[in-house]
N, C-alpha and C positions, 0 to 999 in steps of 0.2 A: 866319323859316324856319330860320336859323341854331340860333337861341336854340331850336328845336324839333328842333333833329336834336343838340344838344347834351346838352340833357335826356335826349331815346333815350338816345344816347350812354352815358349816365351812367346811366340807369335800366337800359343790359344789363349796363354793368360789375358795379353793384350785383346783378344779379342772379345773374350769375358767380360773382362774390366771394360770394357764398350758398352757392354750390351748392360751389364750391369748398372753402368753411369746413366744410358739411354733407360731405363728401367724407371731407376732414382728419377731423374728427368722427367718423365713422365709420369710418374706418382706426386712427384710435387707440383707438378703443372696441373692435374685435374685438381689436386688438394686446393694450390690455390684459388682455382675458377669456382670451387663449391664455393670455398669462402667468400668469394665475392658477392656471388649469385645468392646465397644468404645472406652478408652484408645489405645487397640490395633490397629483396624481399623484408629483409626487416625495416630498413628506412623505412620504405612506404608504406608498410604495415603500420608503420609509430608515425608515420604524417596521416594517416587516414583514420587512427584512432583519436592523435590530435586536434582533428577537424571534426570529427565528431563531438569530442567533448567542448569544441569550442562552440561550436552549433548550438550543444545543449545548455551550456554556458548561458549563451545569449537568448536563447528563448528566455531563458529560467528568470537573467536578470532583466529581462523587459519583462517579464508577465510579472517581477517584482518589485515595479516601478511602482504598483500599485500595491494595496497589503496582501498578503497570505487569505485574509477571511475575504476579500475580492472577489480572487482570482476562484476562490471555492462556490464564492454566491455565482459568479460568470458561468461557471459549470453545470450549478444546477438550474439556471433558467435557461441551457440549451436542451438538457432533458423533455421527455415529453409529461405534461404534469397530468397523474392520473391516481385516484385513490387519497387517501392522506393518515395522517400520521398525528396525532393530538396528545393533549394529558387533561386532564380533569381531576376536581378531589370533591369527595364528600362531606368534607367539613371546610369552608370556603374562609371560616372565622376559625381563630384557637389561640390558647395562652401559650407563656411562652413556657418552654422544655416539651411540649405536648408535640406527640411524633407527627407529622403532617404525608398520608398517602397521597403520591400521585401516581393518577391510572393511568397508562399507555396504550391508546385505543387506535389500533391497524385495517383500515380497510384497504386493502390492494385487488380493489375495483375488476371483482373476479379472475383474477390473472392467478396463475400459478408460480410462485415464489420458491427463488432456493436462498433468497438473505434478504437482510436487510441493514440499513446503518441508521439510529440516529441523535440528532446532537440536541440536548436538554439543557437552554440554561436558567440561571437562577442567583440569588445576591446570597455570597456569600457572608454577608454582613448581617441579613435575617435571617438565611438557615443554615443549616448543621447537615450536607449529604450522610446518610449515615450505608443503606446497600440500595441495593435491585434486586424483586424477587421475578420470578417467572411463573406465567399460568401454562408455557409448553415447554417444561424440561426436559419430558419425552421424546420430544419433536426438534429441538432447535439445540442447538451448544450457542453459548452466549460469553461475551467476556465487552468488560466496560471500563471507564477509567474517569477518574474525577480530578477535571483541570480545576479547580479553585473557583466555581462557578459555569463552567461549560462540562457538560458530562457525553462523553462519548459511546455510545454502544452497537455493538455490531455484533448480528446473530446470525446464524449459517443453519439452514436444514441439516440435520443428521443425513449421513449415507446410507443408517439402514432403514431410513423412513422413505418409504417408495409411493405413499399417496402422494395425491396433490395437498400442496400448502398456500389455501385460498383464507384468507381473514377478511371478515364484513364486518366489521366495526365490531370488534372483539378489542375486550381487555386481555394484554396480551402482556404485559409488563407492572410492577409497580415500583415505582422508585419512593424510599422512606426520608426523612428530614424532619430532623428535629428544631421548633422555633426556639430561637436564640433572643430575639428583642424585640419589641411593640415597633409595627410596623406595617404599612403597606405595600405588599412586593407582587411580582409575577414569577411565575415557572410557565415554561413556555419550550415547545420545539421551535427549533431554528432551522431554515432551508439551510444553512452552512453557518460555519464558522473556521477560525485560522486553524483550528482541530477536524475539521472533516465536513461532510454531506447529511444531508438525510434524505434516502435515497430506498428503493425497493431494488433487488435483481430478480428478474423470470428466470423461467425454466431455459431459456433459450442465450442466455446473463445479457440481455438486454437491460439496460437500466433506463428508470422513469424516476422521478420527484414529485411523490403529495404533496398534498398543501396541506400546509401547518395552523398550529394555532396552540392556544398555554390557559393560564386561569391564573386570577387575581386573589390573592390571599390576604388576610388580616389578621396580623396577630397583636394580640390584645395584653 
């Protein structure tokens, strides 16, 4: 009787130990198939982000065959050109260290505005950028930056400003400069430059491109 419940014994372990092993078996057989099936999923997740970066690679370096300030002019003569964007001064003569205003005058040809961009250059050999002031600090947040003669500025409507933001040839900006040396120079907006656009956005961010134009200065 012994030697018969010993056997049992031994024929449930056995049986266990089957089921057990088949258990095992089957836990490392799905394990490995996620792994694969993840394996997979990741290749071609990493060839399709590949191909994308190479895609954009290749736009990037054919659209850079040509310069940076190009490829910005090419942008904005696809715009539709409406309204414009200029600077003027009231003192067109002045010596030199004498701060020199230029006005920044916005018309965007009745349309309603939530920005704007634009790019201001000037020789930094005869002036001195010194700031920008604003006639709508109430209305507009503003932030700008001064490349060594190419000056960047871009303005955004406030969010809690719920009129419309229509400019008809409004002074809407002044940029200061101080003359540095006897000479005859220009300050002028620029449709582009290798720093950006000068460019309006509507209420709907449709973007359009005024036309530009600057003023001839003499300093004496």
């Amino acid at each position: 009787m012994e030697e018969f419940n010993s056997q049992e014994t031994q024929s449930q372990n056995s049986v266990l130990s089957r089921v057990l092993l088949n258990t095992h078996l089957l836990l490392v057989t799905i394990i490995v198939t996620l792994l694969i099936i993840g394996s997979y999923i990741y290749i071609r997740w990493t060839k399709n982000q590949d191909q994308k970066y190479t895609e954009s690679d290749a736009v990037f370096l054919d659209a850079g065959s040509s310069s940076i300030e190009t490829r910005f002019s090419q942008e904005a003569e696809n715009y539709e050109m409406l309204g414009s964007i200029y600077v003027y001064t009231k003192t067109p003569s002045v010596n030199i260290n004498d701060t020199v205003e230029a006005m920044v005058v916005l018309n965007s040809h009745n349309i309603d505005i939530t920005g704007f961009d634009v790019v201001v250059t000037y020789d930094p050999k005869v002036l001195k950028f010194l700031d920008i002031g604003s006639f709508f600090t109430k209305r507009i947040d503003l932030v700008y930056q001064d490349n060594n003669g190419v000056i960047t500025i871009s303005a955004v409507k406030k969010l809690s400003d719920k009129d419309q933001l229509i400019f008809n040839d409004d002074d809407v900006l002044v940029l200061r400069f101080q003359a540095l040396e006897p000479a005859e120079t220009t300050v002028s907006v620029a449709k582009s430059s290798e720093f950006g656009l000068t460019q309006f956005v509507d209420s709907q961010n449709k973007v359009f491109s005024p036309n530009v134009s600057g003023f001839s200065l003499k300093v004496e």
